[in-house]
C-alpha positions, 0 to 999 in steps of 0.5 A, a space after each residue: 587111931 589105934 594104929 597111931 596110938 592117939 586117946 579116942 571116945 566110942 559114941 555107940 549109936 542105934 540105927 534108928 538114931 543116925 537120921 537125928 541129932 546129935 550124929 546130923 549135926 556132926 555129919 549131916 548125911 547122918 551116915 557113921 562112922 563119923 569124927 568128931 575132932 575137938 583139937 584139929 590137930 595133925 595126928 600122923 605126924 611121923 607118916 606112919 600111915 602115909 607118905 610125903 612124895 608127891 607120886 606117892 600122895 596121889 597114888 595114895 588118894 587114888 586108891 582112897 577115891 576108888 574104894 569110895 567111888 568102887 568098893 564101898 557103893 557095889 559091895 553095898 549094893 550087891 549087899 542089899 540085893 543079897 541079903 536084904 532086898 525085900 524081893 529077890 531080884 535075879 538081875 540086880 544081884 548079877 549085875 551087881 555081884 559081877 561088880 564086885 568081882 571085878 573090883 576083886 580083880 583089880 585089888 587082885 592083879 596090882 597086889 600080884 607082887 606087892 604086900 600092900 597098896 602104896 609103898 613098902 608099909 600099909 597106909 590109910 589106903 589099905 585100911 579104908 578098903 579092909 572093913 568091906 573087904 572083910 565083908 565080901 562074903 555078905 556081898 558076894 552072898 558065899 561063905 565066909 571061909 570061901 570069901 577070898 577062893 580065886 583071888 590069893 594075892 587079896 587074901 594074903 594082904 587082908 590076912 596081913 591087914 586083919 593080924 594087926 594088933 590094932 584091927 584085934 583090938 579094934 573088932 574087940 570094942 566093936 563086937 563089945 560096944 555092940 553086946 552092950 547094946 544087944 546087937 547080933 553081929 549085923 546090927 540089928 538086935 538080937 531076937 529080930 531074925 532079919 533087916 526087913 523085920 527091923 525096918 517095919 518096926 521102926 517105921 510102926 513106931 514100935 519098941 526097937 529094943 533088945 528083946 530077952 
């Protein structure tokens, strides 16, 4: 939407509210992001972020179903496993880790020779694989600066994907939406140190607000 230049509304919801109305009735897997389109409207009119050949929509949706059925479930997996699995669990992480790192390989040999994933302009395509792929590192459990060693071609076009004005701006509201919350970076409130910590509170009932 910042992309294409249309007017939208931010809804900012607590973890512990994505399980509840309102947000189930509009997505009732209660997962977000979720669009809530009061026009259902056709917003990409011009094709600024597609392409109308036929070869071209079904390679656009290819790369859309992989990073659905590829990207995002490892990435998550190998997230939790890493990060937030109450138990370090040695063979999860290795299988999941090495998951995402063929993923990576993939992304890094067809983008050898190609600024972007369909096509001579970035799509939809390369948007919906840009937010986890900003998070590698909390995949893959390395630091940030180090999230991309071994795979140039996929740092080239992220640093491409990541210097649009419209992801700046985007993070910008994020990371503001989420202050006004009191949230830390990873969405939990500030002075709760882990996921763990935060997921016994709510399941104690307790008072999940940000703690001064």
């Amino acid at each position: 939407m910042e992309e294409l230049g249309i007017t939208y509304e931010v809804t900012s919801i607590k973890f512990d509210d994505v399980k509840k109305k309102p947000l189930i009735d509009i997505n009732p897997n209660g997962r977000v992001p979720a669009i809530e389109d009061p026009n259902t409207d056709q917003y990409d009119t011009k094709q600024s972020l597609t392409y109308t050949a036929l070869g071209d929509k079904h390679h656009l949706n290819q790369w859309l179903h992989f990073q659905m059925s590829g990207q995002g479930p490892y990435y998550g997996t190998a997230a939790w496993f890493v990060n937030l699995h109450p138990e370090r669990v040695p063979t999860a992480i290795d299988r999941y880790t090495k998951q995402v790192t063929r993923v990576l390989g993939v992304l890094e040999g067809w983008l050898d020779g190609r600024k972007w994933l369909v096509g001579d302009k970035m799509t939809f395509a390369d948007m919906a694989w840009a937010s986890w792929n900003d998070r590698v590192d909390t995949a893959l459990g390395v630091p940030e600066p180090h999230k991309f060693d071994g795979f140039p071609d996929i740092k080239a076009w992220h640093d491409r994907m990541t210097a649009c004005a419209s992801w700046k701006r985007s993070m910008e509201l994020r990371a503001r939406l989420m202050d006004e919350q009191g949230l830390q970076w990873n969405g939990i409130p500030k002075g709760i140190t882990s996921f763990a910590e935060y997921e016994a509170m709510i399941k104690a009932g307790q008072d999940t607000s940000p703690k001064e």
